[in-house]
N, C-alpha and C positions, 0 to 999 in steps of 0.2 A: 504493500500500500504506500511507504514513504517512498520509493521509487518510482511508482505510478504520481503522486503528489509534486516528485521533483520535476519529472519530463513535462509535468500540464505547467509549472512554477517559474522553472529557471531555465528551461529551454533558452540558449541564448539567440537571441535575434538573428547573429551573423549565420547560425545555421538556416536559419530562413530564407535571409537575405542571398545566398547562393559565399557564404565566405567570412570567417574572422574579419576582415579590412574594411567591411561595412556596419561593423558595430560601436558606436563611442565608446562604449562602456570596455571596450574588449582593447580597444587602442590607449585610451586614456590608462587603464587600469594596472598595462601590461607593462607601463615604465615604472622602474624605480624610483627616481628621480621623485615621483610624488610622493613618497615615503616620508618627506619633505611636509608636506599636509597634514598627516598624520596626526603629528604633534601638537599643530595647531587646533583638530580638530578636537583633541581630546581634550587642550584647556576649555574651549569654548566649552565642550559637554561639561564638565568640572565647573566654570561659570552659574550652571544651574545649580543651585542649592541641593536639589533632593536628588541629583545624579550625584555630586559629591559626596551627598553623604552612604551612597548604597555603595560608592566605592570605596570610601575610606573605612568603612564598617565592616565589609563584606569580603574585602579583596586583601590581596597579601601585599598593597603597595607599598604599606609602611613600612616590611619590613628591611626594605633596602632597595636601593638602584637596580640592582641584578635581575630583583623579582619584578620590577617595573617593564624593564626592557624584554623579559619572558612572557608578561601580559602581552606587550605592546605583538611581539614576534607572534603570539598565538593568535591575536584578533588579526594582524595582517593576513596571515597563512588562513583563515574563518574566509577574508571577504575574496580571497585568491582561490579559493574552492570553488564558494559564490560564481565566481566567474567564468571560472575557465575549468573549473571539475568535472567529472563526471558524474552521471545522474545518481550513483551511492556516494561521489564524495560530496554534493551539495544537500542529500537531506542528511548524510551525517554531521555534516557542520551545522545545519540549522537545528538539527537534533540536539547537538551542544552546546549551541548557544542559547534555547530556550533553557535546558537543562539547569545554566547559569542565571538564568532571571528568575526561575521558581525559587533559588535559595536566598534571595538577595530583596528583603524588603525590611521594614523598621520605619524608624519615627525619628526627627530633626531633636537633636538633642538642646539647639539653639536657635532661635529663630537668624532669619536671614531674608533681608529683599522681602518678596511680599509673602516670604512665610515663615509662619507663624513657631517657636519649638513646639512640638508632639506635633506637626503636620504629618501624617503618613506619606511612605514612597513604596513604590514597589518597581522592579525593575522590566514585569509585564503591563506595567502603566503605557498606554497607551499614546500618551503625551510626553513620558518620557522618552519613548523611542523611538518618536517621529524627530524631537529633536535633536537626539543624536544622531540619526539618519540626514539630517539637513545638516548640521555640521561637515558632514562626509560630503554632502553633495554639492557645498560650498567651497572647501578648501584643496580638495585634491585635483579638481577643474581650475583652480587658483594658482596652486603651483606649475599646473601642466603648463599653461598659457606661459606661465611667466618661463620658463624653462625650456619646455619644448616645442610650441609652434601657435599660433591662436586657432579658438573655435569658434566657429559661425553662433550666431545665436541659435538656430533650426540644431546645430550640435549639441549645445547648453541642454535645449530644449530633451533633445533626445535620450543625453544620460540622466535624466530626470526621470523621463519614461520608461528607461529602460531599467533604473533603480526600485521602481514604484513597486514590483512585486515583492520583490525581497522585505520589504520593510512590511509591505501585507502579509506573509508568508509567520512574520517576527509577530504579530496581533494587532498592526494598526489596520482599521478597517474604514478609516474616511483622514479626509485632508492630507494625504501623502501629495506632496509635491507633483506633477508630471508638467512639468516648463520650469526654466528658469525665473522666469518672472513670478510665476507660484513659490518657490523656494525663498525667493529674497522679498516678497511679500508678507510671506510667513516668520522670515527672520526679525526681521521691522516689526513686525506685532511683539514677537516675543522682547524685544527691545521693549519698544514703547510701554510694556504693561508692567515692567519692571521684575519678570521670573526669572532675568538672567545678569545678577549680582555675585563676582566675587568673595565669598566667605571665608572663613578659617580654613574648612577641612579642603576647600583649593587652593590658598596656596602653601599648606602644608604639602600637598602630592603634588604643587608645580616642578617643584624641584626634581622631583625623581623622571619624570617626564623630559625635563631638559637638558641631563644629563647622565647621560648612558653611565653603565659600569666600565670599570675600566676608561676611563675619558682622557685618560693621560696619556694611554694608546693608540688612539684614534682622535686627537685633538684637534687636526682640522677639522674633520667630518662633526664634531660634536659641536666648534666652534660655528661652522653656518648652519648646521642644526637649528642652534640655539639665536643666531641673530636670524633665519628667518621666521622660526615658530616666534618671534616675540614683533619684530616688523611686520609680521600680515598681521597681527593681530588687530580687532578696532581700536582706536587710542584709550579710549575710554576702559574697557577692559584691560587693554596694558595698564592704564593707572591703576587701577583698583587691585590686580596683581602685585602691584609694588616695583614694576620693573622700571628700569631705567631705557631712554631713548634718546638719542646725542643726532646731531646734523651727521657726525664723524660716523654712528650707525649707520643713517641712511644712504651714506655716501658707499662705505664698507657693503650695505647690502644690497646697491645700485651695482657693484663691483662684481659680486657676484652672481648676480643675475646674468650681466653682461660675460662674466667668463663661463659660465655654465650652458648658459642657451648657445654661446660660437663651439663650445665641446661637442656637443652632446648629438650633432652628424657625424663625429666621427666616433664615438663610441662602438665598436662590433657589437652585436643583438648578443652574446653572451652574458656582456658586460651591464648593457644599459634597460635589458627587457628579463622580468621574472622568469624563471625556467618554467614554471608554469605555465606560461602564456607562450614562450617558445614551443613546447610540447604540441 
């Protein structure tokens, strides 16, 4: 039955379409390079008060860096199934990732933003996972562009649509994004109403987020990590984060935009596309 569920689910379009090279979601998804997003996407989720706290309560972030970058490595390898799996690897990733929201609910120890302490959360909240879903669908097309090439807006539009199952699939059953303009619609509301306020339990786990284990070993890579997950971010949420933003930043992060996007044609498909998506 989860196999028959997968094939009606996650069928990916490029099969339809006669080919992987007609899909956004299969193009966009299959560079590394946006790996880059990531990080930014999971502050913004962290942003939400009652996402933070089912992760700081729930997850083993606290316990160190190590176990941060093992989350972060298991949800990438989650949404790389997603995509480019096979019909038993995508309903067993989604089998595991429900698995993970039925143990992960509780009550705001503090209030925060427009809620209240003892607010309940649950991590099958329905509203919780559409917004983390729009975070994804915000920053990982964010970094593509800035990096690897731009998308037509009918693109935009498309990995939107082409996302909308997956996040149906997870229990949202209305308001899933399918346009970009929906997406960044929906983000502007969540703005404006005021659910998406930096608190304690974020930026206690920003840190771990923004620096890998071992960062002494990989210091460049952790060093534009870390200044573009804090550069995309809105300013506003930078502030409330606590982070710092200099001219000398944006100049530093103009730099590398600029040496990353002239790279990354000559990158061999070994180097610069998931083996997954080579496959």
């Amino acid at each position: 039955m989860a196999s028959g569920l997968s094939r009606k689910i996650f069928r990916p379009r490029a099969e339809a379409a006669g080919g992987p090279e007609r899909s956004i979601a299969w193009r966009v998804n299959a560079e590394r390079l946006t790996l880059i997003g990531w990080s930014r996407a999971i502050l913004l989720q962290l942003a939400h008060p009652l996402v933070a706290a089912g992760v700081a309560e729930h997850s083993s972030f606290r316990e160190g860096r190590l176990t941060a970058a093992v989350r972060l490595h298991h949800t990438v390898h989650a949404m790389l199934a997603l995509t480019f799996g096979s019909d038993a690897a995508r309903a067993d990733a989604l089998a595991r990732i429900n698995a993970i929201h039925r143990r992960v609910n509780g009550r705001l120890t503090e209030g925060a933003g427009a809620f209240a302490a003892g607010t309940p959360y649950s991590a099958e909240d329905p509203a919780l996972l559409l917004w983390v879903h729009a975070t994804l669908l915000e920053s990982i097309p964010l970094v593509y562009e800035r990096l690897v090439e731009p998308l037509s807006e009918a693109e935009r539009d498309r990995y939107c649509s082409e996302a909308a199952p997956i996040v149906r699939a997870l229990g949202v059953r209305d308001g899933e994004p399918h346009s970009w303009s929906d997406m960044r619609r929906y983000v502007e509301q969540m703005h404006a109403t005021g659910q998406i306020v930096v608190g304690r339990d974020a930026r206690d786990l920003a840190e771990a987020v923004l620096a890998p284990p071992f960062s002494w070993a990989i210091a460049p890579a952790a060093h534009v990590n870390r200044l573009f997950t804090i550069g995309l971010l809105p300013p506003f949420l930078r502030d409330q984060y606590g982070f710092s933003w200099t001219a000398a930043d944006e100049r530093a992060l103009d730099r590398w935009t600029h040496l990353l996007r002239r790279a990354r044609p000559w990158l061999p498909n070994r180097l610069a596309l998931w083996s997954q998506a080579r496959q």
